[in-house]
N, C-alpha and C positions, 0 to 999 in steps of 0.2 A: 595026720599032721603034715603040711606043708615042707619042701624042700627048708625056703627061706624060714622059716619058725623056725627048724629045728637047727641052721646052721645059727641065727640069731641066739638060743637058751647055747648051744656050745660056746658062743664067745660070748656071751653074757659071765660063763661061768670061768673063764679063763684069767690069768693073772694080769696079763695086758687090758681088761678091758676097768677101768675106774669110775666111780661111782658112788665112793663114801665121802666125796665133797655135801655138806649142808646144802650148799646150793645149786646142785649137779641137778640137768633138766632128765629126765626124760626120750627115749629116742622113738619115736616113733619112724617103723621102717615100713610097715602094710596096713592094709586095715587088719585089727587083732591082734599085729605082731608089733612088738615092743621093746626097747633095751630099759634096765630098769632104771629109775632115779627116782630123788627127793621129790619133783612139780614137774609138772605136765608143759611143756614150753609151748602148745598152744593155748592154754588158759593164758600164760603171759605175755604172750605175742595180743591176745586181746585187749589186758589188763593194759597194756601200755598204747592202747589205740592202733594196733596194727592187726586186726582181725581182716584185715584184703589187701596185699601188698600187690608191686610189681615193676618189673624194671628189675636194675640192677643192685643188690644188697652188699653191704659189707657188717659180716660178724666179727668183733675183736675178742682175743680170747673165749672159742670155742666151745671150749673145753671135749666133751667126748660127742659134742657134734647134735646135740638137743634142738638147739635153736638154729642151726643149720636144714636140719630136718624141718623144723617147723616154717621156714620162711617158705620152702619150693611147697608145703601142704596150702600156705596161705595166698600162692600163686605168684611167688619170683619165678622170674624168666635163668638170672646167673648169680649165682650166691660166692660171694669170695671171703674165704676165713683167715684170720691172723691169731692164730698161737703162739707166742712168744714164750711160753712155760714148757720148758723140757718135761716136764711130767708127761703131759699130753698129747707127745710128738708121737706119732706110729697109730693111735688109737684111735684118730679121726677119719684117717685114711680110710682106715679098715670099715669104720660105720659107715662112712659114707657109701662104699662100694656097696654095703649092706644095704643102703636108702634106694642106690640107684636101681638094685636087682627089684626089691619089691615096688618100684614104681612103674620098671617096665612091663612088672604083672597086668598094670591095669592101663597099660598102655602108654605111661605118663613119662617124661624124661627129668634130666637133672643137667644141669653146666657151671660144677663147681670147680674151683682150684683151692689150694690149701698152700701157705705160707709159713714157714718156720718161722720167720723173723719179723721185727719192725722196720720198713723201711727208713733209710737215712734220710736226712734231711729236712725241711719246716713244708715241702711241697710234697705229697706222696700223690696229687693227681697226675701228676708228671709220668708215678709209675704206674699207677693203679687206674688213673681217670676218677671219673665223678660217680657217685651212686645216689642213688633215690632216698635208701635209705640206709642209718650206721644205727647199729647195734652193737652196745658194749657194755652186758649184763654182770662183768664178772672179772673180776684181777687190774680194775685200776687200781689197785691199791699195793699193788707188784710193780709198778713202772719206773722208771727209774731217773727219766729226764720229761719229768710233767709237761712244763713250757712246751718243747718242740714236740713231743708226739700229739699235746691236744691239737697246738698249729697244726701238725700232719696232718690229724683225724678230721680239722675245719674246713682244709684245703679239699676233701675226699669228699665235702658234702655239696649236693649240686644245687643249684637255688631252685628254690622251693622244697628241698630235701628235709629230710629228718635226721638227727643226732639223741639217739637215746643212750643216755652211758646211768648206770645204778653205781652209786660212790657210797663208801661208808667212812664217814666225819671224824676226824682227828683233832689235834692239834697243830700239825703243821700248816703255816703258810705258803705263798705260792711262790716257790724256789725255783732256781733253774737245776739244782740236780741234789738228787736227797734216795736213800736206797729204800727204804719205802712209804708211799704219797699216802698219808689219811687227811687230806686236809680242812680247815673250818669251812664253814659256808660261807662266811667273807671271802674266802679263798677259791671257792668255787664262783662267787659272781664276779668276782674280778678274772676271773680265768675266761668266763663267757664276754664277758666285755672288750679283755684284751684279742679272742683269739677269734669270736664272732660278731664282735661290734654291735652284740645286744645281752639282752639277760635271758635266763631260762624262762622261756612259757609257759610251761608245765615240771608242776613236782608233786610225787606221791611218795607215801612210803616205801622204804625197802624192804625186801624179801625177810630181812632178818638184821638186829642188831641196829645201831644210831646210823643210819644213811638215811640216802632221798634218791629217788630213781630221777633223773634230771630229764625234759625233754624240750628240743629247741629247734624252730622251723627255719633255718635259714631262706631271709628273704634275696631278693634278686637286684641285682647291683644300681644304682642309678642311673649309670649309661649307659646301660642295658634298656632302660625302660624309656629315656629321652629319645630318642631316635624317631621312637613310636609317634610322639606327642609332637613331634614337630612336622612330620610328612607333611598335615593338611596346611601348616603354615605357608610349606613350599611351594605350595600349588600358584599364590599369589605375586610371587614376584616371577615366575614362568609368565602370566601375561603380561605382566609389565614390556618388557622388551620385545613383543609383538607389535605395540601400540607406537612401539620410539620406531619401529625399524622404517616406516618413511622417511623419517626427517634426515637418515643417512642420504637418502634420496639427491635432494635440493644439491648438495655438498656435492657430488658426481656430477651433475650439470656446469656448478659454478666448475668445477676442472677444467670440463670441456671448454667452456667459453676460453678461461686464462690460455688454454692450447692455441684456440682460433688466435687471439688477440696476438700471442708471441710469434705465430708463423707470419703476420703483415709486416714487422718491422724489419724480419728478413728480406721480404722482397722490395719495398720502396729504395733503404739502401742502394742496391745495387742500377735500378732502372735510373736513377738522376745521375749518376757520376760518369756511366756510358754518355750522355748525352751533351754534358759539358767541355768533356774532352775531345765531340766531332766540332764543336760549334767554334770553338778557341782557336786550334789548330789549322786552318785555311786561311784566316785574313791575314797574319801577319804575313806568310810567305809570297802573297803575289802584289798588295797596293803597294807599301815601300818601293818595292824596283823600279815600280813605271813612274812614280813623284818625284825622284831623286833628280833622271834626267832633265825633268821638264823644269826645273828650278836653275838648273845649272843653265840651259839655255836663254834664259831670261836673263840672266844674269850678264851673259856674254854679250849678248846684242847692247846692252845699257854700256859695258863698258867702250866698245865698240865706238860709240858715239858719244862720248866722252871725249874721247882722243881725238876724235874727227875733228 
């Protein structure tokens, strides 16, 4: 008997470790080696069409960590759990370290984190980011504020992702805060409508008891996908203004000329008004003088002979 076997049957038999849930999976920790439960969560990792995962996973409510185990078998890269049920707080831990040891038997790794609580708020990718795929087999029926943790769980799913959550059906409708959610399946498609802006794609029976195992592929946003569809548009009006860029042309020429034409009316100005002022200036100052005399003398000589 193996190290790991024999430390896995000692906490198998221990008071911490739980497993009288109806619906409690399964742990598989090696090949051979086992925690026990009700169903095998890789049978139900297939049943729900995940028989090859990858990327990044989010489990909600755990529990002792079954389908935890079976996402890194099915090929997650980082598996991230939220237990929100005190029952199950300490138990996960402990499996999972159990998962990691027999994995790194065969060489294989693990990169989980584990969550006590629900994160606050209608956005949890804020904290948590986006995941490939959400798993939530088990305690929606424990929540306590429907409305905002489904928005949370819609927010965590990345487009093109998967949202598999197993509900079992009540009578309540879909409330903002009620202490525990069974609700109709009016209430579950108005739930998908309001928080995924579609309806479920997929529903199968549940495990046990009046539910429907729900499954829903979130598509990818519109202006996500516009962008795409218009690149070869653009290509078109890129030549356009290759074909105009002459005609700026003609317009730099007409400049130049209006330059040429405005530097002549500078120079004409100044060449004519030199000119009128040498021409003006000398006659006045020398005929006058010499006429004046010559007049006066003619004048004298007449009266001259006059008087004679």
């Amino acid at each position: 008997m193996t190290a790991i076997k024999r430390e896995a049957e000692k906490f198998a038999g221990s008071s911490m470790y739980r497993y009288g849930d109806a619906g409690s999976f399964r742990v598989p920790i090696s090949p051979g080696v086992e925690l026990p439960g009700s169903e095998s969560p890789l049978l139900y990792m297939d049943r729900i069409g995940c028989s090859a995962v990858s990327g990044r996973i989010l489990v909600i409510a755990p529990a002792n960590g079954g389908l935890v185990s079976a996402c890194f078998a099915r090929g997650a890269t980082e598996v991230v759990a939220i237990e929100y049920r005190t029952r199950f707080h300490g138990v996960i831990d402990t499996v999972l370290q159990l998962v990691a040891k027999g994995r790194s038997v065969d060489g294989k790794t693990t990169n989980w984190r584990v969550l006590s609580g629900l994160p606050g708020g209608d956005d949890w990718s804020e904290q948590l980011g986006q995941f490939d795929l959400v798993v939530w087999a088990e305690g929606v029926d424990e929540i306590s504020e429907p409305k905002r943790i489904f928005k949370g769980v819609a927010s965590c799913v990345a487009p093109g992702g998967k949202l598999i959550a197993e509900v079992y059906h009540g009578s309540n409708n879909w409330v903002d805060r009620i202490n525990s959610w069974r609700p109709t399946g009016d209430a579950m498609l108005e739930a998908a409508q309001e928080c995924f802006g579609a309806c479920w794609t997929h529903k199968l029976p549940a495990r046990r008891g009046n539910g429907m195992i729900y499954n829903l592929t979130k598509k990818a946003k519109a202006a996500e996908v516009a962008p795409k569809k218009v690149e070869p548009k653009k290509e078109t009006p890129e030549v356009a203004p290759k074909k105009v860029e002459p005609t700026p042309a003609p317009k730099k020429v007409s400049e130049v000329k209006k330059e040429k034409v405005v530097e002549r009316p500078k120079k004409t100005p100044e060449a004519p008004v030199a000119k009128k002022q040498e021409e003006i200036v000398p006659p006045p100052a020398a005929q006058p003088m010499a006429s004046e005399p010559k007049k006066t003398k003619l004048g004298d000589s007449s009266e001259e002979k006059s008087s004679s």
